[in-house]
N, C-alpha and C positions, 0 to 999 in steps of 0.2 A: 585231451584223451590220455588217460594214462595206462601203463603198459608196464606188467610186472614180470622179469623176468630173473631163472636161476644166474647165480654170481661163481664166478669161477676163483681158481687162485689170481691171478692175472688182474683181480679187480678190489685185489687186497685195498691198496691204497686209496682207491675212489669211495671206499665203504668207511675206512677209516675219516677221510675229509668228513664224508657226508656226518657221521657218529659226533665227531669233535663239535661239528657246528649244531648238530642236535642239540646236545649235552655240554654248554661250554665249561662246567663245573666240573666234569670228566678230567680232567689235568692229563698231565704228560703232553711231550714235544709230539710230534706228528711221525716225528720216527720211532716213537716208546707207541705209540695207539697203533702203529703199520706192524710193530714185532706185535703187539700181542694179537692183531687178528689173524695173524699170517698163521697163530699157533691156534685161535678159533678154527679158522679156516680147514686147517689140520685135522680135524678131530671126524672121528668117524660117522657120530651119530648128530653131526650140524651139516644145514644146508643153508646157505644165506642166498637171498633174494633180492632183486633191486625194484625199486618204482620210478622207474620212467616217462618224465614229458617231454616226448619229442625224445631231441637225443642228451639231457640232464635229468642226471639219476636225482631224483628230491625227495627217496622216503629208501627204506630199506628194513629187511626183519631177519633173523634168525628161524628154522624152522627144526626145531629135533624130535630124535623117534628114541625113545628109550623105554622102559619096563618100571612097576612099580608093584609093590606090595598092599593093594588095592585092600582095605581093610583088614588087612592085618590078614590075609588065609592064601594066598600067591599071587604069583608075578601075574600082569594082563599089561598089553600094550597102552603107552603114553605116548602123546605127542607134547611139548614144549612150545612156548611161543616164546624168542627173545629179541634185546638189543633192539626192541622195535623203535626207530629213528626218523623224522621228521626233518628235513633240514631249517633252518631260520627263516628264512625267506619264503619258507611254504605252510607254515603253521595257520591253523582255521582252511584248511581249504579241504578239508575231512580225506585226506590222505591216508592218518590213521585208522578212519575205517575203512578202506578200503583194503589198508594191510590187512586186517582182521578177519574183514569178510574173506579174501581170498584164504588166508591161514586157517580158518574153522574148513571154510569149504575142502582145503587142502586134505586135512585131516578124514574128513567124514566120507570123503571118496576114496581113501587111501584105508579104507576099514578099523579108523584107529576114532574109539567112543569119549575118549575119554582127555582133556588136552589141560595144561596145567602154565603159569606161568608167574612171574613175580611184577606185582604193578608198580608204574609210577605214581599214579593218582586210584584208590580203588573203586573211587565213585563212577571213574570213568570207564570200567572195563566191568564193573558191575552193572551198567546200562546194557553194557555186551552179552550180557548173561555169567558171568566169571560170580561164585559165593567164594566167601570167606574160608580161609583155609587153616594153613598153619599160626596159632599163637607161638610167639618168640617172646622168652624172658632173661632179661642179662639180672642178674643177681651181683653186686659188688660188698664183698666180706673181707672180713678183718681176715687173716689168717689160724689166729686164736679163733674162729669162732666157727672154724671147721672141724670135724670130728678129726681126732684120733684113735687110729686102733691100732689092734698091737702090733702090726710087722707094715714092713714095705720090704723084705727082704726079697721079695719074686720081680722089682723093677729094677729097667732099665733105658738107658738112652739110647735110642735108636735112629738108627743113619738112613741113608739111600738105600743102600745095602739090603738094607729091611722092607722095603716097598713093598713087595710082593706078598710078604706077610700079614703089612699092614692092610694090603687090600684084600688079602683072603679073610682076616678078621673082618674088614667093616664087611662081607658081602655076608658071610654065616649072621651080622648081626642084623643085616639088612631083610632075612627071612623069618624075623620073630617080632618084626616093629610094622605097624602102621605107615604106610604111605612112602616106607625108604625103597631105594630103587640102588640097584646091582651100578657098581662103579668100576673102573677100570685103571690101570694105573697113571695111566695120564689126568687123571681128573685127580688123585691124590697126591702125584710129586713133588709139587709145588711145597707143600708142608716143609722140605728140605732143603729149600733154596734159599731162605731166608737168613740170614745172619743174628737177627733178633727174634728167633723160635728156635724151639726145641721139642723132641716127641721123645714122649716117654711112656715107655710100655709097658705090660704084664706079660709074665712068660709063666705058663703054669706046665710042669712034662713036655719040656721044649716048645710051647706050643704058645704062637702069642695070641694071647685070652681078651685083652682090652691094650687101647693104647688109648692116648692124649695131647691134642697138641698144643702146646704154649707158645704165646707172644707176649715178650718185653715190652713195658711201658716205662719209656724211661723219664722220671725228675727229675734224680741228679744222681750224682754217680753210684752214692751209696744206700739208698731208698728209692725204691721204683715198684710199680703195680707188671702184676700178670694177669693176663687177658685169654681167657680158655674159650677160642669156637667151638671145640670139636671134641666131644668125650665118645666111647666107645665101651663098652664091658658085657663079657658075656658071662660074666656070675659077678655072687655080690663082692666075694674077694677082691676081685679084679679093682670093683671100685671104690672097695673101704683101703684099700692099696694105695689108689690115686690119689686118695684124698688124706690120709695120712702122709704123704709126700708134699702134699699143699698148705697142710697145717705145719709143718715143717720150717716154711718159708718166709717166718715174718721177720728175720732179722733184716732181711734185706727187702723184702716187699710187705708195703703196706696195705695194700689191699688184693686181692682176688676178685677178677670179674667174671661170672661164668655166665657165658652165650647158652642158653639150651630150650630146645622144644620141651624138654624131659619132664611130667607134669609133676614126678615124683622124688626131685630132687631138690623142692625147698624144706620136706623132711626132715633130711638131716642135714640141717642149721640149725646151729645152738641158737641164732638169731637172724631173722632174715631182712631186718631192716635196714634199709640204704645208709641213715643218718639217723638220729635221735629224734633230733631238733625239724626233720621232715613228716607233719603230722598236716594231716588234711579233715576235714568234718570233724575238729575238736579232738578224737581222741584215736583216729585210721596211721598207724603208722605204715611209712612208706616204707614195702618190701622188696620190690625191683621195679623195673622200665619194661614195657610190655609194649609189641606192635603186632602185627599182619602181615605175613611173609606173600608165601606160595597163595594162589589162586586157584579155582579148580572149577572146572564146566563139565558136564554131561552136551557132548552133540548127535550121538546116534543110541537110542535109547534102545530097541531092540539086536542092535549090538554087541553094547552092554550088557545085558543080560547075559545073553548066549554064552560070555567071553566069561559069566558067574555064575555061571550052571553048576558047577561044581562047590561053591562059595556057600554057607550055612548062612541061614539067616535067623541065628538061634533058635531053632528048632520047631518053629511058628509056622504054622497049615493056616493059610490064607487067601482069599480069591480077592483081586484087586485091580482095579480099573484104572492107573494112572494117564492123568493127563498133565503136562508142562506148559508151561506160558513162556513161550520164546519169539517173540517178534525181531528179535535177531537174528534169526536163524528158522523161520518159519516150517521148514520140513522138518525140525526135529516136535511140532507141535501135535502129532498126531498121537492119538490116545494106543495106549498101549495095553493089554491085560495081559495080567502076571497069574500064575498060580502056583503058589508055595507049597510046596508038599512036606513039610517035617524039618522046614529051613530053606530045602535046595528050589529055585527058582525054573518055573520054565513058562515060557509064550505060548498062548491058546489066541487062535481065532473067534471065539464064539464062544457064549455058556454063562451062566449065571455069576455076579462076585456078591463078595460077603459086603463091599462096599468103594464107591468112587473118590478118588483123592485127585485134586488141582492142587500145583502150586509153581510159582515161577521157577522156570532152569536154576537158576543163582542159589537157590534157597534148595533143591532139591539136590545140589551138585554135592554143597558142604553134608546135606544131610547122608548122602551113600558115602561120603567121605569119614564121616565119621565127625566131624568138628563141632556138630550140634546133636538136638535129639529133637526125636517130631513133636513128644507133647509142647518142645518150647516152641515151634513154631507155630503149632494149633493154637499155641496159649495167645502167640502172639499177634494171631490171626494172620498168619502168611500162608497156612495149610489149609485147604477149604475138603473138607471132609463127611459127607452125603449121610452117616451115621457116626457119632460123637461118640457114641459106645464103642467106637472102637480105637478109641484114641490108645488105648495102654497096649492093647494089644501091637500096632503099630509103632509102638515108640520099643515096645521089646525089638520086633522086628529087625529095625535098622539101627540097632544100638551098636555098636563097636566096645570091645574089654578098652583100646584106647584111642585120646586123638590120635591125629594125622600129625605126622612128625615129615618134617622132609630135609635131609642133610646135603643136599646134593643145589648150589649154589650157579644157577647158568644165566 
């Protein structure tokens, strides 16, 4: 019989054993895994949870509540799933679901539709109902082979000092992007702690505009690569700045790697290929390394809505019957109808639609996420859709101006 119960600070260390044995690839001593969850632990918007048999904790998860920028038009509550942990000894004894199940249910009782998470396997959390979410591409460039333009005279290096700045920037940039969510300074400081980083900013009328943060990659003492997660700019200055600061770089770095959801920043590259000599299907050269971040579920679908009553759905008057296929989550399987009035979304009991759409949770989560479009999944036969004349119309609908971008790493 097992038994999940909330974890206090007091149980820092038994979370950490448990984690360590989970993940033995996780490194660090046991007193480096006890500091950082003691600073998990810490943080306002985590609640961590044990699973208990008998009196041996053998599973554990992360549960958070934070805000997102739900396609791209405001904030509406998220829930988080993380750090979901297993110990050795208890693996296949479906423990993991059990986490799950109780974390969906946690969420959907707690009025929160919408839950997001970063997988370790996504086959396995897409059985759960979890679609595909954020695409991630690292781009690695020559230095020469980033734009120059003509100033960087508005940068600068920024300390601790500057924290506050720095996170009033990322939150202004966080209300004009897809999927980014409001951060705080605890979730940014770290950027400063490091002896091999550095953040470098835009300051336009005092005012800092974008910043950047860089990590050292060191070869040898005098040729090394930097490594950029984290770009930021709220005009184009800001980022023809940063990147004229980068192109700057090659005496001493050979290459530039840039981490980014950003779909509009292989652009500008004078070349986006990894390698010359990296050619695939005879003549495809290789442009960057691409994965699957953030995960994303729908579990309370009229919820949802309510929570996007306000939320355009480009300008589209529509009557519509959704239904979801969740056998994970069975109450969230009840058909739903929607009526669009001119974009704005509202729930009717009763009355005629223009036509009825099925599709699984997983497929329908990326699709309000923004990550897909419906005609790809009609094409692909994942959308079962009652009148096919209405395919274009529906894929205007749910289109989003961009992906889903998520910068915020839990």
């Amino acid at each position: 019989m097992l038994e999940i119960k909330k974890l206090g600070l007091e149980d820092t260390e038994l979370f950490a054993k448990l984690y360590r044995n989970a993940y033995p690839g996780f490194g660090g001593t046991l007193e480096q895994v006890v500091a950082s969850m003691k600073r998990f632990f810490s943080f306002p918007e985590r609640t961590f949870y044990g699973v208990f048999r008998e009196q041996t904790m053998v599973g554990g998860m992360c549960l958070l509540d934070f805000e997102m920028n739900l396609r791209g038009q405001g904030m509406v509550p998220v829930g988080g799933v993380a750090l979901v942990a297993v110990d050795l000894l208890y693996k296949k004894e479906k423990i993991a679901k059990e986490i799950m199940t109780f974390s969906l249910q946690h969420f959907r009782e707690k009025g929160t539709s919408f839950v997001t998470l970063f997988p370790f396997r996504m086959s396995f959390y897409n059985q759960m109902g979890f679609g595909a979410g954020v695409e991630h591409r690292r781009f690695s460039i020559e230095p020469s082979n980033l734009p120059r333009y003509t100033s960087k005279d508005n940068l600068e290096i920024l300390t601790s000092d500057n924290l506050e700045e720095v996170v009033a920037c990322y939150n202004r940039y966080s209300l004009t992007r897809n999927g980014l969510t409001p951060l705080s300074a605890h979730h940014l400081e770290g950027f400063f702690k490091a002896d091999s980083a550095r953040v470098v900013g835009f300051r336009e009328d005092g005012v800092l505009k974008g910043y950047m943060l860089m990590r050292f990659i060191k070869d040898h003492m005098l040729v090394n690569q930097i490594y950029i997660p984290h770009i930021v700019y709220e005009s184009d200055q800001a980022l023809q700045e940063l990147f004229t600061f980068l192109h700057s770089q090659a005496d001493q770095f050979h290459r530039v790697n840039i981490s980014t959801q950003d779909e509009g920043i292989h652009y500008l590259l004078s070349t986006t290929s990894t390698n010359m000599h990296d050619v695939f299907d005879s003549i495809f050269l290789e442009t960057s390394v691409s994965g699957c971040g953030l995960m994303v579920r729908v579990v309370d679908v009229p919820k949802l809505f309510a929570e996007l009553q306000k939320h355009n759905f480009n300008g589209e008057t529509f009557k519509l019957k959704l239904t979801l296929e969740d056998s994970f989550l069975p109450q969230n399987e009840a058909s739903t109808l929607l009526y669009f009035d001119e974009g704005r979304p509202q729930m009717v009991t009763e009355g005629p639609v223009d036509a009825e759409l099925t599709l699984p949770v997983a497929d329908f989560s990326s699709l309000l996420a923004g990550t897909t479009t419906f005609d790809r999944l009609h094409r692909l036969g994942l959308a079962k859709l009652s009148d096919a004349a209405h395919v274009e119309t529906l894929t205007r609908l749910f289109r989003t101006n961009e992906k889903m971008m998520c910068m915020f790493a839990f």
